[in-house]
C-alpha positions, 0 to 999 in steps of 0.5 A, spaced: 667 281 961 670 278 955 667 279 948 670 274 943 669 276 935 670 269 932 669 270 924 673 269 918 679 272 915 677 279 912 670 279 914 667 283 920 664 281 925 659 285 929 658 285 936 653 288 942 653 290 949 648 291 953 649 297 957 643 299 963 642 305 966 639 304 974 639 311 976 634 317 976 639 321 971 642 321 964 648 318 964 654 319 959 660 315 957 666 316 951 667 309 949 675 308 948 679 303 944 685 301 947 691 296 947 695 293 941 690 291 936 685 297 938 685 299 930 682 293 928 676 294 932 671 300 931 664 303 934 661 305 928 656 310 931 661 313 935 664 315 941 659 318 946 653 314 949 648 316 953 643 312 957 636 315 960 634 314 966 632 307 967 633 305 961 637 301 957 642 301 950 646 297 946 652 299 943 656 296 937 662 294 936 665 292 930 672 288 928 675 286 922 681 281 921 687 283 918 691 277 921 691 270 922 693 272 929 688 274 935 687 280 936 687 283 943 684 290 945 680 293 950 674 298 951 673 302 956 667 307 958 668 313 961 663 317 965 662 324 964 659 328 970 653 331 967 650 334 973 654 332 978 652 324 977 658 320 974 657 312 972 662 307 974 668 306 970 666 300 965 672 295 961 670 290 956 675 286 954 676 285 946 679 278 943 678 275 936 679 268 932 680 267 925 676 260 924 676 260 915 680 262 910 675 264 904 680 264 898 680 271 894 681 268 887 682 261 884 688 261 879 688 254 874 695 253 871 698 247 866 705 247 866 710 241 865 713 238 871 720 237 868 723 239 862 731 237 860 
């Protein structure tokens, strides 16, 4: 699965990610970044997520562009085994696209176009 942030450059886009929980046990995974441009993304309500039984939970995560060049990395959900249940390993692709330029300032300046 890919998840694309499309957004200006400089802002943060913010995007979820159902995650369900089919079993009869508490299922938990640590949710890691990884890739070439995995510091431009983040999980702002941490790295652990657990999932009652027959439930589900959306998790966030956010990106913020740095560059104009897309932005690639990876999230994957680890399982931890609590109590002798573990869930599948899952795996997200992370891409972006700046699609604006917002100007930080507007300077106006006069000069003469040529001088002898």
């Amino acid at each position: 699965n890919t998840i694309e942030f499309t957004g200006a450059l400089h802002a943060t886009v913010v995007k979820q990610v159902r995650l369900k929980n089919p079993s009869r046990k508490t299922l938990v995974y640590n949710a890691i970044l990884v890739g070439r441009d995995a510091n431009d993304f983040s999980l702002p309500k941490g790295n652990t997520v657990a999932i009652a039984p027959k439930r589900q939970i959306t998790i966030s995560v956010e990106f913020t562009s740095r560059f104009l060049h897309p932005a690639e990395a990876m999230l994957l959900l680890v399982s931890k085994n609590v109590g002798g249940i573990g869930g599948a390993t899952l795996t997200f692709s992370l891409k972006s696209e700046v699609n604006h330029i917002e100007p930080a300032d507007i300077l106006k300046c006069k000069s003469p176009c040529y001088e002898l």
